[in-house]
C-alpha positions in Angstrom: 15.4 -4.8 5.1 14.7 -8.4 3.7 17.9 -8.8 2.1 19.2 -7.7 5.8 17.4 -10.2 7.5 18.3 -13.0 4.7 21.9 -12.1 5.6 22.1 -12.0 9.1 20.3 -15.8 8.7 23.1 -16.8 5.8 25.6 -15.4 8.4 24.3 -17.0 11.1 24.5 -20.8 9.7 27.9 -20.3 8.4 29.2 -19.0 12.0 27.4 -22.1 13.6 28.8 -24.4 10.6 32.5 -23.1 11.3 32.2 -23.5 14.9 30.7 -26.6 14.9 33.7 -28.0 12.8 36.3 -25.9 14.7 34.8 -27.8 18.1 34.6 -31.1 16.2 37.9 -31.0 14.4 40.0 -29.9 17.7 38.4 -32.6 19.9 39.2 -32.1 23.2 36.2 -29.4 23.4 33.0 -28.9 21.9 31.4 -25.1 22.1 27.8 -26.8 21.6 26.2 -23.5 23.6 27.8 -20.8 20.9 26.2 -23.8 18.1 23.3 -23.4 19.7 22.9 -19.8 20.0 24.0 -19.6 16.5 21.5 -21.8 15.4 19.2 -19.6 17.3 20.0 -16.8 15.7 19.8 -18.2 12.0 16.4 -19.1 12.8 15.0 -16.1 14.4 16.6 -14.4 11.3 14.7 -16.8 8.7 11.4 -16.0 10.7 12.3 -12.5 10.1 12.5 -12.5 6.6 9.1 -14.7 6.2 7.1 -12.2 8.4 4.8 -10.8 6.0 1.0 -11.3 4.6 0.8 -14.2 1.9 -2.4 -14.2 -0.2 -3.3 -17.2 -2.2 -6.5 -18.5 -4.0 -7.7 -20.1 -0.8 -7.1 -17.1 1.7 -4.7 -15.2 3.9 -1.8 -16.0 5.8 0.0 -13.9 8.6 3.2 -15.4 9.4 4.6 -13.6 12.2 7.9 -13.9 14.3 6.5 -16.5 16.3 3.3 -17.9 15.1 1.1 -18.0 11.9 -2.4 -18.0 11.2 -4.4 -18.7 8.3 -7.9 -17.2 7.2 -9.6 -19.0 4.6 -11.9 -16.4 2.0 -15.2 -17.4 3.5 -13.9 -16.0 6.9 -12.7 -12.7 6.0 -15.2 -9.9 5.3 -13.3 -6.7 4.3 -9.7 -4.9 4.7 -9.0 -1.1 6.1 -6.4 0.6 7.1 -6.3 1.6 10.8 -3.8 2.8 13.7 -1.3 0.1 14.6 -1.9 -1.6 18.2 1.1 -3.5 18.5 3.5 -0.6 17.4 1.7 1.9 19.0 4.2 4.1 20.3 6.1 4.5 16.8 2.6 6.3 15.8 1.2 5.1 12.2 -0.9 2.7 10.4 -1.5 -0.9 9.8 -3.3 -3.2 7.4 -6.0 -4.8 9.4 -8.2 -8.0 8.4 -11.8 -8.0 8.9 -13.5 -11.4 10.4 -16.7 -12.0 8.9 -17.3 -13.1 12.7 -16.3 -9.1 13.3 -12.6 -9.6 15.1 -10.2 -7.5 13.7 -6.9 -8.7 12.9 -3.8 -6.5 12.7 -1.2 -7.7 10.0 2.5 -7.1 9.6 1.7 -4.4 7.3 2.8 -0.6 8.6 3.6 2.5 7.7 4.9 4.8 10.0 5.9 8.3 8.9 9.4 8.5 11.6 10.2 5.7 10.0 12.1 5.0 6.0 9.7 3.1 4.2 11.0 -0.2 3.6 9.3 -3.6 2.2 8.8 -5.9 4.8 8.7 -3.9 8.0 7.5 -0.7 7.0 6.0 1.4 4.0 5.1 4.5 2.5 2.0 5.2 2.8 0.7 5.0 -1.1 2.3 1.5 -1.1 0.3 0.3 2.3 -3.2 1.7 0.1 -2.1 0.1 -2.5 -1.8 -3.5 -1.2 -5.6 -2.9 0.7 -6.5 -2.3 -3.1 -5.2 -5.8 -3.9 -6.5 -7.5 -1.0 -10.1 -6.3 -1.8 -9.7 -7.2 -4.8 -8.3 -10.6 -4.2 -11.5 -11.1 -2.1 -13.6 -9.8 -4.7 -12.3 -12.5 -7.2 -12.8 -15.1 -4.3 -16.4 -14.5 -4.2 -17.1 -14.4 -8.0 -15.0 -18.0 -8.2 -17.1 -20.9 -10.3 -15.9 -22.8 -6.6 -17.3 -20.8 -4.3 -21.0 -20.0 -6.4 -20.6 -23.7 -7.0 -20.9 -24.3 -2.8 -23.8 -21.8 -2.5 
């Protein structure tokens, strides 16, 4: 499904590239809306392919379609597995963040058993336990770091 997405956004800037030289090479008209839509399209379809949980030594980041947020280790008190929210209808699970404040943050990580299991959208189910495996233990590591007992 990522290598979908990554074409549709390859596809989409070469279609904007080849009509922006058609318009500029003919002159008399310029087709700046079908640029612009194409442009559009090349971005949504990058944002698409970066949707996904990224884990790094300082913490978590959702990037979503529109938006992304970023949890530092400190905040974050635990991972689980629980019914999606935002997919409801589709029936199935989703990796969800645990505030240390106690919000609850739904990630882009699901499984859904209608639904082939592929990397980026949706998962089998052993692969979905297996990433909450990592996570923990990614948090795990962040609180045994020499930085973080060196704060305390």
């Amino acid at each position: 499904m990522l290598a979908l997405f990554g074409c549709l956004a390859v596809l989409g800037a070469l279609f904007a590239l080849i009509v922006l030289a058609d318009s500029l090479k003919g002159g008399d008209e310029t087709h700046w809306v079908a640029v612009f839509v194409l442009l559009a399209w090349t971005t949504a379809a990058v944002r698409l392919y970066r949707m996904d949980l990224y884990v790094s030594a300082e913490g978590i980041r959702k990037r979503g379609l529109l938006r992304q947020t970023t949890w530092s280790w400190p905040a974050i008190a635990g991972f689980e597995i629980k019914p999606m929210a935002k997919l409801k209808l589709l029936g199935g699970d989703a990796v969800w963040i645990r505030l240390a404040n106690g919000a609850w943050i739904e990630t882009t990580l699901h499984h859904a058993e209608s639904l082939p299991a592929v990397r980026g959208m949706f998962m089998a189910e052993h692969e979905l336990h297996e990433i909450v495996h990592q996570l923990q233990g990614a948090l795990t590591r962040s609180r045994n770091s020499p930085r973080v007992r060196n704060a305390q």
